[in-house]
C-alpha positions as a Markdown table, in Angstrom:
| # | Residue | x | y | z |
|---|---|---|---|---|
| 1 | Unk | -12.4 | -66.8 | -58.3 |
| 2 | Unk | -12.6 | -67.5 | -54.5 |
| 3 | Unk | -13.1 | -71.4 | -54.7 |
| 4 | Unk | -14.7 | -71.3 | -51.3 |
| 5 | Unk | -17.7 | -69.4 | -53.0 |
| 6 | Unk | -19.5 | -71.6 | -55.7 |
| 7 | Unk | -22.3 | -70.2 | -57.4 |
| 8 | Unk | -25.6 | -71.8 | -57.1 |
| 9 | Unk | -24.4 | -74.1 | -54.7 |
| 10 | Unk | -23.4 | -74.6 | -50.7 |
| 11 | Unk | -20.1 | -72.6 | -49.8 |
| 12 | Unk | -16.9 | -75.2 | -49.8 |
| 13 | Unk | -15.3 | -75.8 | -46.5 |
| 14 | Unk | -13.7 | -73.2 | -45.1 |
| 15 | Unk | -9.9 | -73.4 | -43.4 |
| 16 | Unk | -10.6 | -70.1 | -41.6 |
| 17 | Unk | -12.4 | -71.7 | -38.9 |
| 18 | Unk | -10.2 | -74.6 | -38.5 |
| 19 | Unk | -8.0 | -75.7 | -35.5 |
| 20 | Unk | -4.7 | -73.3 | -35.7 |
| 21 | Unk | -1.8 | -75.5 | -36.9 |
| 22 | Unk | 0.8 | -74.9 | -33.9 |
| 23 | Unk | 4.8 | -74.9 | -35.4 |
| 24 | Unk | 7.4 | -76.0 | -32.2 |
| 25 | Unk | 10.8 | -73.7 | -32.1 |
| 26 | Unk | 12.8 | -75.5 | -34.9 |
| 27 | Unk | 10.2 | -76.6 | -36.9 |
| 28 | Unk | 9.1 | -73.8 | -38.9 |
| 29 | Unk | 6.2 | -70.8 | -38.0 |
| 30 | Unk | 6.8 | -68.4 | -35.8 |
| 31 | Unk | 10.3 | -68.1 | -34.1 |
| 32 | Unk | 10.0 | -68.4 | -30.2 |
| 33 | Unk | 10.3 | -65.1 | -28.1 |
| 34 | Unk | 14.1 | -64.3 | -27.0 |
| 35 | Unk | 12.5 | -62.3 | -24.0 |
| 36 | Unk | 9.8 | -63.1 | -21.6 |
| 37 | Unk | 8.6 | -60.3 | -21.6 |
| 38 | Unk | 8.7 | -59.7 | -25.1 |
| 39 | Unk | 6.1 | -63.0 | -25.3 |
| 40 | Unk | 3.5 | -60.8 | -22.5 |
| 41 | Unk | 4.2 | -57.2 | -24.7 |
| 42 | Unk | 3.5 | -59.0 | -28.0 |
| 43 | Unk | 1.2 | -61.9 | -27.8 |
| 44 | Unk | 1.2 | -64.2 | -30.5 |
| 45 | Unk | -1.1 | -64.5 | -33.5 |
| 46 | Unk | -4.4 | -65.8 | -32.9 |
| 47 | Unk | -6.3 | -67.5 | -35.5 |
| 48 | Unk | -10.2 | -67.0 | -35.8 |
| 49 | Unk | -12.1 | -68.8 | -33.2 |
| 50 | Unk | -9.7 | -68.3 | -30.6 |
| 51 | Unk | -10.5 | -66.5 | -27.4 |
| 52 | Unk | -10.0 | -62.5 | -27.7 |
| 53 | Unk | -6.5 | -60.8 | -26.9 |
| 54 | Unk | -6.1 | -59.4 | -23.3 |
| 55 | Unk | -7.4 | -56.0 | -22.7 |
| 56 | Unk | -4.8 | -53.0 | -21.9 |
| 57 | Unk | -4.2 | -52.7 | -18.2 |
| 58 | Unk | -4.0 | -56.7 | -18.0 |
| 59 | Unk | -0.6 | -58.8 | -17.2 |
| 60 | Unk | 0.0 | -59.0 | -21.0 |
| 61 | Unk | 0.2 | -55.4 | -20.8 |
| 62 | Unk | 2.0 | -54.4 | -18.1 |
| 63 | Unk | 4.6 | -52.0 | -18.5 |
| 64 | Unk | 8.0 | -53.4 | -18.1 |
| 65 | Unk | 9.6 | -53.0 | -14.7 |
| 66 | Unk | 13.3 | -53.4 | -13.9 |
| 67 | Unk | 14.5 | -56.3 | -12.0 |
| 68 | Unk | 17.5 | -54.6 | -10.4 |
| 69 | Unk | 15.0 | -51.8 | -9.3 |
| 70 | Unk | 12.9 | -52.2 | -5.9 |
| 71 | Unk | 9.3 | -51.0 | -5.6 |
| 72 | Unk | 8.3 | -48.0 | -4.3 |
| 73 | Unk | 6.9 | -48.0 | -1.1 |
| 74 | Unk | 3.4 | -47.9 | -0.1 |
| 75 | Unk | 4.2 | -44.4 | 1.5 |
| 76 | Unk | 5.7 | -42.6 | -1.1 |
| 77 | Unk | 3.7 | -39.4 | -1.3 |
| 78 | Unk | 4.3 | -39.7 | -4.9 |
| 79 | Unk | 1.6 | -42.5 | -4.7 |
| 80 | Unk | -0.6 | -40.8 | -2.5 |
| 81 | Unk | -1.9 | -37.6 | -3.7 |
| 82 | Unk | -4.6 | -37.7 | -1.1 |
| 83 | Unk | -1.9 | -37.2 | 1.4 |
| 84 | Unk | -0.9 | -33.9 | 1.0 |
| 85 | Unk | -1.8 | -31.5 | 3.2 |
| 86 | Unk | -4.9 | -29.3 | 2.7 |
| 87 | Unk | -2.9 | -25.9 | 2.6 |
| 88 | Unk | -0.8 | -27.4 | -0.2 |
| 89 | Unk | -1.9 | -25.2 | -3.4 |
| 90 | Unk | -1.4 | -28.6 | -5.3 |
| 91 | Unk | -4.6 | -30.1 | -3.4 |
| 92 | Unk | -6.7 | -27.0 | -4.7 |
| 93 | Unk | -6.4 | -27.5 | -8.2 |
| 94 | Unk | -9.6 | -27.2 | -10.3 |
| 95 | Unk | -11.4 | -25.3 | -7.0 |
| 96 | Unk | -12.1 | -21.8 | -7.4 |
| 97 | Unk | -10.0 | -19.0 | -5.8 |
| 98 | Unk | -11.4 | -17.9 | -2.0 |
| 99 | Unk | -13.7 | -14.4 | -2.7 |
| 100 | Unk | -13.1 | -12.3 | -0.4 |
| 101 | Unk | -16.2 | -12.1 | 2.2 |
| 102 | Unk | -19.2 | -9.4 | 0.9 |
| 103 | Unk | -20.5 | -7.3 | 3.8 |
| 104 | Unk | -24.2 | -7.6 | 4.6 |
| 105 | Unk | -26.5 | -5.8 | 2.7 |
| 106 | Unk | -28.2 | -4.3 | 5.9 |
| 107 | Unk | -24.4 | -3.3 | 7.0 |
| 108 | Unk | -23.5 | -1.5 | 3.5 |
| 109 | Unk | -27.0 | 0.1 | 4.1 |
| 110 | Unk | -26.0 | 1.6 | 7.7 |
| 111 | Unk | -22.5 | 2.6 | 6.2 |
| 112 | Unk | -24.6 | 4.9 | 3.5 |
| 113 | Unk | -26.6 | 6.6 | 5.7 |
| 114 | Unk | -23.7 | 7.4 | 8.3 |
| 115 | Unk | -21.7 | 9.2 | 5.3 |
| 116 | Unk | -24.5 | 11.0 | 3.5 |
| 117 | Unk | -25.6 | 12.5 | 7.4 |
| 118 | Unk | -22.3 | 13.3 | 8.2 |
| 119 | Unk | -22.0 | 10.6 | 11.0 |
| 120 | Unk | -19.7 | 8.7 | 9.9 |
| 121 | Unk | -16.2 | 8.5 | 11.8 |
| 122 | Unk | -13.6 | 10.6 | 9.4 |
| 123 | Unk | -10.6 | 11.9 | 9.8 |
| 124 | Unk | -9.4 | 14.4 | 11.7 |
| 125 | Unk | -7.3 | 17.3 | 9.3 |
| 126 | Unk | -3.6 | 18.1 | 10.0 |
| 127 | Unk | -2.9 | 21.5 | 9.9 |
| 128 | Unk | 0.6 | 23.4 | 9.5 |
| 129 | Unk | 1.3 | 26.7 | 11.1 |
| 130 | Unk | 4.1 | 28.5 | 8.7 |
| 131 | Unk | 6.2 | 31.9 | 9.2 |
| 132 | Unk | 9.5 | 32.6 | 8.1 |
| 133 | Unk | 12.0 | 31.0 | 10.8 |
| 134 | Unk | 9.5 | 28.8 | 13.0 |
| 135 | Unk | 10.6 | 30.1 | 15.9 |
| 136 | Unk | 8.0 | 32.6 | 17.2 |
| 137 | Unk | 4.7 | 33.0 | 16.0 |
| 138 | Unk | 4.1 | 29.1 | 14.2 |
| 139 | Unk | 5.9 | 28.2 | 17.2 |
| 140 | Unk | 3.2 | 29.8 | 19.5 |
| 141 | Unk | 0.8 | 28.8 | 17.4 |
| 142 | Unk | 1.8 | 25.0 | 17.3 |
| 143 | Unk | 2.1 | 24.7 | 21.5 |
| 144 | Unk | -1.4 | 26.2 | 21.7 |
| 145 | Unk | -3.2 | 24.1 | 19.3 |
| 146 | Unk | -1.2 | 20.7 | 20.7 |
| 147 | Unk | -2.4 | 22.1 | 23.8 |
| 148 | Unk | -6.1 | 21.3 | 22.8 |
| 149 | Unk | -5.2 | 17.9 | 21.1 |
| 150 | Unk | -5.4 | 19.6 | 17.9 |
| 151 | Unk | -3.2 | 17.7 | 14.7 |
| 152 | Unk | -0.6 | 20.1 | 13.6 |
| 153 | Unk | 3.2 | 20.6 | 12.5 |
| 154 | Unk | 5.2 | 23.6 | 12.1 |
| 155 | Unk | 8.0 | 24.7 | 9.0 |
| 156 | Unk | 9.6 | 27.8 | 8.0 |
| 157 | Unk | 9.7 | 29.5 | 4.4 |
| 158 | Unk | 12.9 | 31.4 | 4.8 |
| 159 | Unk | 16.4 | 31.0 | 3.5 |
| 160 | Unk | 17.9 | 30.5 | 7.1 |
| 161 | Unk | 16.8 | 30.7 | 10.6 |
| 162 | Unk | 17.5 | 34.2 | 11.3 |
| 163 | Unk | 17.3 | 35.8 | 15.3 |
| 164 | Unk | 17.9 | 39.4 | 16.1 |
| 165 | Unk | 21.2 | 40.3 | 17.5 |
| 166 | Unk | 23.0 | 42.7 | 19.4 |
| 167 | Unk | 22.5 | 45.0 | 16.1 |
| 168 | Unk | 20.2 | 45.3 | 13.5 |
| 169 | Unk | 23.0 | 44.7 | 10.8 |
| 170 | Unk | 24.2 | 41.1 | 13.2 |
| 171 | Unk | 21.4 | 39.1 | 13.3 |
| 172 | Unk | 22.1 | 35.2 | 14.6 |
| 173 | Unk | 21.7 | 33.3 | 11.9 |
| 174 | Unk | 21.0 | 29.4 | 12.1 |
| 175 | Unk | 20.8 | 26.1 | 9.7 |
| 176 | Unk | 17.2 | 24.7 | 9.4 |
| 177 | Unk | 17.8 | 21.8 | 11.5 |
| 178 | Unk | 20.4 | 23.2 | 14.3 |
| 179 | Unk | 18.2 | 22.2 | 17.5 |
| 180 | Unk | 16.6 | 24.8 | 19.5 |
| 181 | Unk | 18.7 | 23.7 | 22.2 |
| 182 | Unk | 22.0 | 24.5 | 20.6 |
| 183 | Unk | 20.6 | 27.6 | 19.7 |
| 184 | Unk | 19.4 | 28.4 | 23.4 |
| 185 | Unk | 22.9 | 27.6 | 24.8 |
| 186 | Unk | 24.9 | 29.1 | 21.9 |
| 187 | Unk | 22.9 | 32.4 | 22.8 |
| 188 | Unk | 22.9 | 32.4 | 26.4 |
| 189 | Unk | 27.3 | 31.9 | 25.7 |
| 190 | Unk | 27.2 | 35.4 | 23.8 |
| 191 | Unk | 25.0 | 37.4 | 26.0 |
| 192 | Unk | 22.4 | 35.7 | 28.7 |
| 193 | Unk | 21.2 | 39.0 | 29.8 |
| 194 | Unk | 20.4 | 40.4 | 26.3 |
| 195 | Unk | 18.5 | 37.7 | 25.1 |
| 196 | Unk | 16.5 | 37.3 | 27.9 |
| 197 | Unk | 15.7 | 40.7 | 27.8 |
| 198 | Unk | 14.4 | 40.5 | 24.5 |
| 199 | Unk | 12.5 | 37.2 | 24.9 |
| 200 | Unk | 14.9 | 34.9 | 22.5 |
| 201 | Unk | 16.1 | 32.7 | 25.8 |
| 202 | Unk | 12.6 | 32.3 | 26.9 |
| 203 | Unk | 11.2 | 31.5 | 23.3 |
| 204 | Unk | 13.4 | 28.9 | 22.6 |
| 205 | Unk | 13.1 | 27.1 | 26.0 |
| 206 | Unk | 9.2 | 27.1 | 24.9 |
| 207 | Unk | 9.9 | 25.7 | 21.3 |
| 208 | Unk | 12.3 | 22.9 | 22.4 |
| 209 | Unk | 9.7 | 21.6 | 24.5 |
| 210 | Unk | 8.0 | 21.3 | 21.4 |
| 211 | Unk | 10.1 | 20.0 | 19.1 |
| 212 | Unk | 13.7 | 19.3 | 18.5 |
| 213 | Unk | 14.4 | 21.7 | 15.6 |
| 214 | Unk | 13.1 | 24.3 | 13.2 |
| 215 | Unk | 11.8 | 23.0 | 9.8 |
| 216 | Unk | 12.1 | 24.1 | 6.1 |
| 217 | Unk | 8.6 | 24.0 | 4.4 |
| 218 | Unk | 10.4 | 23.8 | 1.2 |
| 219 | Unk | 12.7 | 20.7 | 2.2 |
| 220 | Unk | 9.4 | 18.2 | 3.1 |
| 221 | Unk | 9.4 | 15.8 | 0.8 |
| 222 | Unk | 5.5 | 15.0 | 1.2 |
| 223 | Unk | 2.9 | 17.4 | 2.1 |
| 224 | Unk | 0.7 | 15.9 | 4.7 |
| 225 | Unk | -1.1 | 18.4 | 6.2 |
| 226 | Unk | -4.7 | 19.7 | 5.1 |
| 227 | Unk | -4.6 | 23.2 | 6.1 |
| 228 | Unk | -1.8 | 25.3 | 6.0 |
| 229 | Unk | -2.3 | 28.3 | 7.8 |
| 230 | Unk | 0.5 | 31.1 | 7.0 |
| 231 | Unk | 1.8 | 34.0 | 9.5 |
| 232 | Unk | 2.4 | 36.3 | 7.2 |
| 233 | Unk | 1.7 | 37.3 | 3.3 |
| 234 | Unk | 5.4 | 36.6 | 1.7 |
| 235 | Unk | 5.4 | 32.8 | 3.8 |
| 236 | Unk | 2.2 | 32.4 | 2.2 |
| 237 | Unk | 2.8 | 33.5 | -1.4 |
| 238 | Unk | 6.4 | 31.0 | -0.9 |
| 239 | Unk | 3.8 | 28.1 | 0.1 |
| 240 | Unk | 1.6 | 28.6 | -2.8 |
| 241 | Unk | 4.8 | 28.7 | -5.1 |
| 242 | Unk | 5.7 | 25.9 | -3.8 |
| 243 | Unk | 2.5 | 23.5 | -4.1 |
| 244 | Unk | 2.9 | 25.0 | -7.8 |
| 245 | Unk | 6.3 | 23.8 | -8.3 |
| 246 | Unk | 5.5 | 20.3 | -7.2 |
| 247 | Unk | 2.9 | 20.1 | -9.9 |
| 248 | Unk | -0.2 | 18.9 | -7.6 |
| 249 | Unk | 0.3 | 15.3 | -8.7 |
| 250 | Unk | -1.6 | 13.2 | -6.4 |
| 251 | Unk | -4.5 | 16.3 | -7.1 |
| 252 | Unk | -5.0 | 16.4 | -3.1 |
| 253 | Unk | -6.6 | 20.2 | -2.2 |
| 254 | Unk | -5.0 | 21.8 | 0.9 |
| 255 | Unk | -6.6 | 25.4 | 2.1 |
| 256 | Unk | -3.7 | 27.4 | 2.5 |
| 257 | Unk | -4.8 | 30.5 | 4.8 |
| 258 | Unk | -3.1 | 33.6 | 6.0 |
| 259 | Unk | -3.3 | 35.4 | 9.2 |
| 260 | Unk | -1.4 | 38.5 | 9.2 |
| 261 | Unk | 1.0 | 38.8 | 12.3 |
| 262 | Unk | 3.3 | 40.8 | 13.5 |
| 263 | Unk | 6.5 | 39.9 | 14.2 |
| 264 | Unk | 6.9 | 39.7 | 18.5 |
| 265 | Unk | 6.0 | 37.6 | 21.1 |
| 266 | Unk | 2.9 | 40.2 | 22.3 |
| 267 | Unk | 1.3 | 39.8 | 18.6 |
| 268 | Unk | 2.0 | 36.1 | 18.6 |
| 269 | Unk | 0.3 | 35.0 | 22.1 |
| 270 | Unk | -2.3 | 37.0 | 20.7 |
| 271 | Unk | -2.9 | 35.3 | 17.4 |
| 272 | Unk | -2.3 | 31.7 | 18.9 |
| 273 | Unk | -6.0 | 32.0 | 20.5 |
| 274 | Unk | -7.1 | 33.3 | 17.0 |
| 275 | Unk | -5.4 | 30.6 | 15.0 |
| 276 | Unk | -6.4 | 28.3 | 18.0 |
| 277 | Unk | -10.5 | 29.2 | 17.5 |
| 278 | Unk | -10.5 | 29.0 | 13.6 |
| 279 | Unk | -8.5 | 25.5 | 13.9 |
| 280 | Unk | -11.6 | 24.2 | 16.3 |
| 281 | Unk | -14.4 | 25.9 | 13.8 |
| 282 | Unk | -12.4 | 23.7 | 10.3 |
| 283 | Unk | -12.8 | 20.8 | 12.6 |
| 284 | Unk | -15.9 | 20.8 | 13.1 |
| 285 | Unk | -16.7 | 21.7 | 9.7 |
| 286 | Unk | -18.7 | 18.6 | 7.6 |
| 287 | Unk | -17.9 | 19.7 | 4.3 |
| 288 | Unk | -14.9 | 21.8 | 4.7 |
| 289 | Unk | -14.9 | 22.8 | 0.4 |
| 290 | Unk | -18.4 | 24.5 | 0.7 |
| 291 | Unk | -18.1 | 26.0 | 4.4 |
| 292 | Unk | -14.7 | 27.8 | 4.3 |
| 293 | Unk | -15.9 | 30.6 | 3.0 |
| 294 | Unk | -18.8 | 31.3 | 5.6 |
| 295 | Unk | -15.9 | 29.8 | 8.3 |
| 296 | Unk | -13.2 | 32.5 | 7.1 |
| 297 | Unk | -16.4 | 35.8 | 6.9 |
| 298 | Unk | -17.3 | 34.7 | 10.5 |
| 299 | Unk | -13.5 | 34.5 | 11.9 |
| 300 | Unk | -12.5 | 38.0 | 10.6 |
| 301 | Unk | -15.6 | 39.5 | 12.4 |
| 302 | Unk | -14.3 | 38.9 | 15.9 |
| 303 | Unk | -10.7 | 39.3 | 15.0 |
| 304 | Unk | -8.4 | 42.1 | 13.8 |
| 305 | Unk | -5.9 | 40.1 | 11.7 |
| 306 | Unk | -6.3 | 40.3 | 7.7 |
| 307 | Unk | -7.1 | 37.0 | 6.2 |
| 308 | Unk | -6.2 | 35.6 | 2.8 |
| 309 | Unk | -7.3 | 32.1 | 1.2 |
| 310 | Unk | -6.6 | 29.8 | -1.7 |
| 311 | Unk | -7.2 | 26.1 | -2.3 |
| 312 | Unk | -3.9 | 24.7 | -4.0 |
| 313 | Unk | -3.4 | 21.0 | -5.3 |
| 314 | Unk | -0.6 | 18.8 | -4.1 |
């Protein structure tokens, strides 16, 4: 039994509350600190009644610093977070990421009405003129629609440029590539007279103010243009077996139209104008998908050349 606790009676005296009894180095109790240090990181005992221990953060609780090391300076950036700069990411930590800005509602509004009457600013459609060495009649073709600051390139669906010659059985055959000026001057070396006659000389002078060389429909790599319109029925078939080929992976339409020509300069001044009109009517066209058809009925009423028409898918 506790003797400080008698039953019945007033608690003995009590040695909790009295004064500590305080041991010197040598003398028994508590061994002094070997470190000073050590004394501030573990004060020492004390008894009941005694004021309360030191609260973390105080000197008896600082962390130990090294001697041999200097302080950092009041500068270090290290110490001074509110330092950095504002465009550091660091300084934006916690804040949300920047939206980008919303239109106005009255602005979207405007935008909707533009595109569903037709107003809105769109973009123009390139068209490609195609026959088989794009030389005569996509050539014509393409200087009279440039003319009019219509969009439009020209290619070829043949195997090789080929030029009459001074036979039916020697035709001059050419690289797609080879620049209409080494064609001109390769021909006017063989026979100047001849193919001035027969209106090679004078074509290509025409097409290398155009461009530089003829083109291979089947060598583009992308198909850019949004009408193709074909000079005769085997370039067109070779353009739709084409698109076919490449497997219509981006699913773009192009209208791919034919206009039947012959041949010879005579047939292809005349079907530049033609080609020329119907390129004007698809541009002004608002909904080109649902107006071809009336477009194309409309076109072969004023002229003589047969017309064919597909959509394919590139």
């Amino acid at each position: 039994m506790d003797p400080r606790w008698r039953p019945g009676g007033p608690p003995a005296p009590s040695t909790l509350n009295a004064p500590s009894q305080y041991h010197p180095p040598g003398r028994g109790g508590y061994p002094a600190p070997s470190h000073p240090v050590a004394s501030q990181r573990y004060p020492a005992y004390a008894p009941p009644g005694a004021p309360a221990p030191a609260a973390a953060g105080s000197a008896l609780y600082a962390p130990h610093v090294d001697p041999r090391r200097p302080p950092p300076p009041a500068s270090d950036p290290r110490r001074r977070p509110e330092a950095l700069h504002p465009s550091d990411p660091r300084t934006r930590v916690g804040q949300p990421a920047l939206a980008s800005p919303t239109p106005p509602p009255e602005l979207v509004k405007v935008e909707a009405e533009e595109v569903a009457n037709g107003s809105a600013v769109r973009q123009r459609p390139l068209f490609c003129v195609v026959c088989a060495s794009n030389n005569n009649r996509s050539m014509e073709a393409h200087m009279v629609l440039s003319k009019n600051a219509i969009r439009v390139v020209s290619a070829g669906t043949g195997s090789a440029v080929r030029l009459p010659g001074p036979a039916i059985d020697k035709p001059n055959v050419y690289r797609f590539g080879t620049p209409y000026d080494d064609i001109y001057k390769d021909l006017y070396s063989k026979d100047p007279k001849l193919y001035t006659a027969n209106g090679l000389l004078p074509m290509l002078d025409r097409n290398r103010k155009v461009k530089r060389a003829p083109q291979k429909w089947q060598e583009q790599k992308a198909v850019l243009a949004d009408v193709v319109i074909t000079c005769e029925e085997r370039c067109y078939d070779a353009v739709c077996d084409d698109l076919l080929a490449r497997g219509g992976e981006f699913n773009r339409p192009i209208h791919i139209i034919n206009v039947e020509i012959k041949d010879n300069p005579e047939e292809a001044h005349i079907a530049g104008k033609s080609i020329l009109e119907l390129a004007q009517t698809i541009e002004k066209a608002g909904d080109l998908d649902a107006e071809i058809d009336d477009i194309l009925l409309a076109h072969a009423e004023k002229h003589p050349h047969a017309l064919l028409h597909t959509v394919a898918f590139y």
